[in-house]
Residue, then its C-alpha position, 0 to 999 in steps of 0.5 A: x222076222x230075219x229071212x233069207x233072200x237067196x238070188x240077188x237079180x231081179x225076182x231077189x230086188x222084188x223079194x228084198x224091196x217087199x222084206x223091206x216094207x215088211x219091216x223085215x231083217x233081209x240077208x241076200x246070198x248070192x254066186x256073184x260078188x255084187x248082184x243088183x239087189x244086194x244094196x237094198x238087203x241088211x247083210x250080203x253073203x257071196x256064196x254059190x250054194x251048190x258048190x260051196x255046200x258047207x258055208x249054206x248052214x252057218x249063214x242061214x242058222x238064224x233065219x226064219x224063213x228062205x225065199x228062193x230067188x233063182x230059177x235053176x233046178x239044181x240050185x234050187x234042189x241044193x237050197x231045199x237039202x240046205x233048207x231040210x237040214x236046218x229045219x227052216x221054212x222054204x218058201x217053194x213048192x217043189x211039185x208045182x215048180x217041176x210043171x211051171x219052170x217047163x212050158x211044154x208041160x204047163x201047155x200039156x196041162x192047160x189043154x187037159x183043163x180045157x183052159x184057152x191057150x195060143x195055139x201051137x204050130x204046125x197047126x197054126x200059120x204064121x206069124x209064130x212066138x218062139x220061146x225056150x220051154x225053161x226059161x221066164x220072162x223075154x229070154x229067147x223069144x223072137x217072132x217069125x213073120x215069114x216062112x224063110x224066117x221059120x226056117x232058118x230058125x229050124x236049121x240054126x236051132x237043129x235038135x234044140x227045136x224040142x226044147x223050144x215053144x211054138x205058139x200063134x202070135x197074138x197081138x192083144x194086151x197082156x195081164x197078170x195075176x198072183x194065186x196063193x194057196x195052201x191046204x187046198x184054200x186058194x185066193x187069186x189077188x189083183x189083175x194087173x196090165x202088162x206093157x212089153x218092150x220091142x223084145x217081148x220084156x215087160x217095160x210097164x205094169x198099170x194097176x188096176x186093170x182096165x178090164x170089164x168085170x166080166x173079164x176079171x172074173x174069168x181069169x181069176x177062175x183061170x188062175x184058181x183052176x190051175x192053183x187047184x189042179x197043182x194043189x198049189x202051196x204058196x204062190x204062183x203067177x198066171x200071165x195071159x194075152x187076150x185074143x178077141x175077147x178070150x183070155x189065153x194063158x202064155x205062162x205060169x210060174x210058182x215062184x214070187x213073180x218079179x214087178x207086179x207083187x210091188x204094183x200090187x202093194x202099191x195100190x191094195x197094200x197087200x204085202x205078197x212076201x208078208x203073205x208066204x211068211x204066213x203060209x210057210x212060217x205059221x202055217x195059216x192061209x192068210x186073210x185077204x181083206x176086200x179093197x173096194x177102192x184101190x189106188x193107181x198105179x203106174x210102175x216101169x222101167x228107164x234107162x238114161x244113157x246118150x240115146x236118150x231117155x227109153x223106157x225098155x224092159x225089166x232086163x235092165x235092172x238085173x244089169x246093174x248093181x249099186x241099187x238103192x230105194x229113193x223116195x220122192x225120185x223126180x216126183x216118182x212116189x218111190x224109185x229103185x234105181x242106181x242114179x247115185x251111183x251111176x251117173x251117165x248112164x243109169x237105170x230105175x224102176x218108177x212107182x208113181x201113184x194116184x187116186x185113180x189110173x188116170x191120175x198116177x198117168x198124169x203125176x208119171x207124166x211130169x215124172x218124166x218131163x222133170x227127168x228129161x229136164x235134169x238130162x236137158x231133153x226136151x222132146x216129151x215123145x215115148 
């Protein structure tokens, strides 16, 4: 299968790296004359799609299937005239995106299910989460501990405060889980355990989950109940912080998420893009085979610069370009990373792994040791 990735930053390396395992053909399209992904496709075509109409049909004309990588509704809106035209598969739900992309109409949504989500100020007190209501991942959020913070917030952001999400902060751990669906059958796969940096980006996923059964259970029926109430096609991610014992949902996004689809691969095996090949292309709700053992895995992200070795969020890997696939990097089973072609400083996403959780930790462990070795740090500390 030949399918087009169309956005080279970080849900475009999530996207080109599974195309990869999927044996798949991979043709990157991107505005930018180097993004970070374009080392890990088959072909790269500089192009902006939304101003450069007329070159869209000539690069995609061979393609089974287009995979959007990019968050921008008007791109976006471009690639699904282009998609039409040609008369090739779009992996997009426009309908589930226009609610997904907005956290103040996902929120509206959460509240009409009766689905537990923080609650928003003024009716809670401090200290707040402030996000912008379009943007994903850490982009724009801060918190604010203290009334004088709150309002210098308020002033600094004027009119813009209708735009932006308030919410309680809560201090509980973060998980993930994918929804797919299609024709009303949905399946909700892996939960996955979420580490953030000091900037709220996500620096770490472990899989599985260190979650009672209980637990599991009750946030894939929160993931199912809103992949049914959006009559869902394709896929979806639901992100959710547990405050005593009750999973609230932070936010939702149907598009191919960034970094868990790969943990999620790595430890059940199961391929997400391979999965919106068969929704989108075939037409078929995929079979998703039970995996009663999976396998540990521990996947983050390092830079390495004259601060030292830090482990910070995923932000870093859309920085950078010259991205390659290493086997075997440092005792990693597989990294992503720009070391070969970056000497001081550089950057890598690392997929350790192992029979269990504990045993990928330990493997990860001398990982990192064997990378502070090579960089001649010795202090094991993180």
């Amino acid at each position: 299968m030949i399918v087009a990735i169309v956005g080279g930053k970080l849900q475009g390396i999530e996207a080109a790296f599974l195309a990869r395992e999927a044996g798949w053909e991979v043709i990157l399209i991107d505005k930018k004359q180097s993004p970070p992904a374009a080392g890990l496709c088959s072909s790269f075509y500089q192009c902006d799609i939304v101003k450069d109409v007329s070159s869209l049909p000539r690069i995609i004309e061979q393609v089974d299937l287009i995979i959007p990588a990019v968050e921008n509704v008007t791109a976006l809106g471009a690639l699904q005239r282009g998609a039409a035209e040609a008369n090739i598969p779009l992996a997009y739900d426009a309908e589930a995106y226009f609610i997904t992309h907005s956290k103040k109409r996902s929120n509206r949504l959460f509240e009409k299910l009766g689905i537990p989500l923080p609650q928003s100020w003024p009716q809670c007190g401090l200290p707040l989460i402030v996000k912008p209501s379009t943007s994903s991942g850490s982009r724009g959020v801060s918190r604010l501990g203290t009334e004088q913070e709150l309002d210098v917030f308020i002033k600094q952001i004027g009119s813009g405060l209708k735009h932006s999400v308030l919410q309680e902060y809560v201090a509980g751990p973060s998980y993930s889980i994918e929804v797919l669906g299609l024709a009303g059958h949905y399946v909700a796969l892996q939960v996955t355990e979420l580490e953030m940096d000091s900037h709220y980006d996500c620096n770490r996923v472990l899989v599985p989950a260190e979650i009672p059964e209980s637990l599991d259970k009750q946030i894939k029926e929160i993931a199912l109940t809103i992949a049914q109430s959006l009559h869902l096609k394709g896929i979806m991610d639901v992100e959710v912080i547990l405050d005593h014992e009750v999973p609230k949902v932070l936010e939702i996004d149907a598009r191919l998420p960034s970094q868990t689809p790969t943990a999620v691969y790595e430890s059940m095996g199961i391929n997400m893009l391979e999965l919106l090949g068969d929704i989108f292309v075939t037409g078929i709700m995929p079979g998703i085979p039970e995996i009663k053992a999976p396998r540990g895995v521990v996947y983050e992200h390092i830079k390495v610069s004259q601060n030292g070795l830090e482990f910070m969020g995923e932000h870093i890997m859309g920085e950078v370009d010259s991205l390659e696939i290493v086997p075997d990097f440092f005792g990693a089973d597989i990294s992503v990373t720009n070391f070969n072609s970056s000497p001081f400083p550089w950057v890598a996403t690392l997929i350790t792994t192992g029979e269990s959780r504990d045993q990928a930790w330990l493997k990860r462990q001398q990982v990192i040791e064997n990378i502070r070795s090579y960089e001649g740090e010795y202090d094991t500390s993180h």
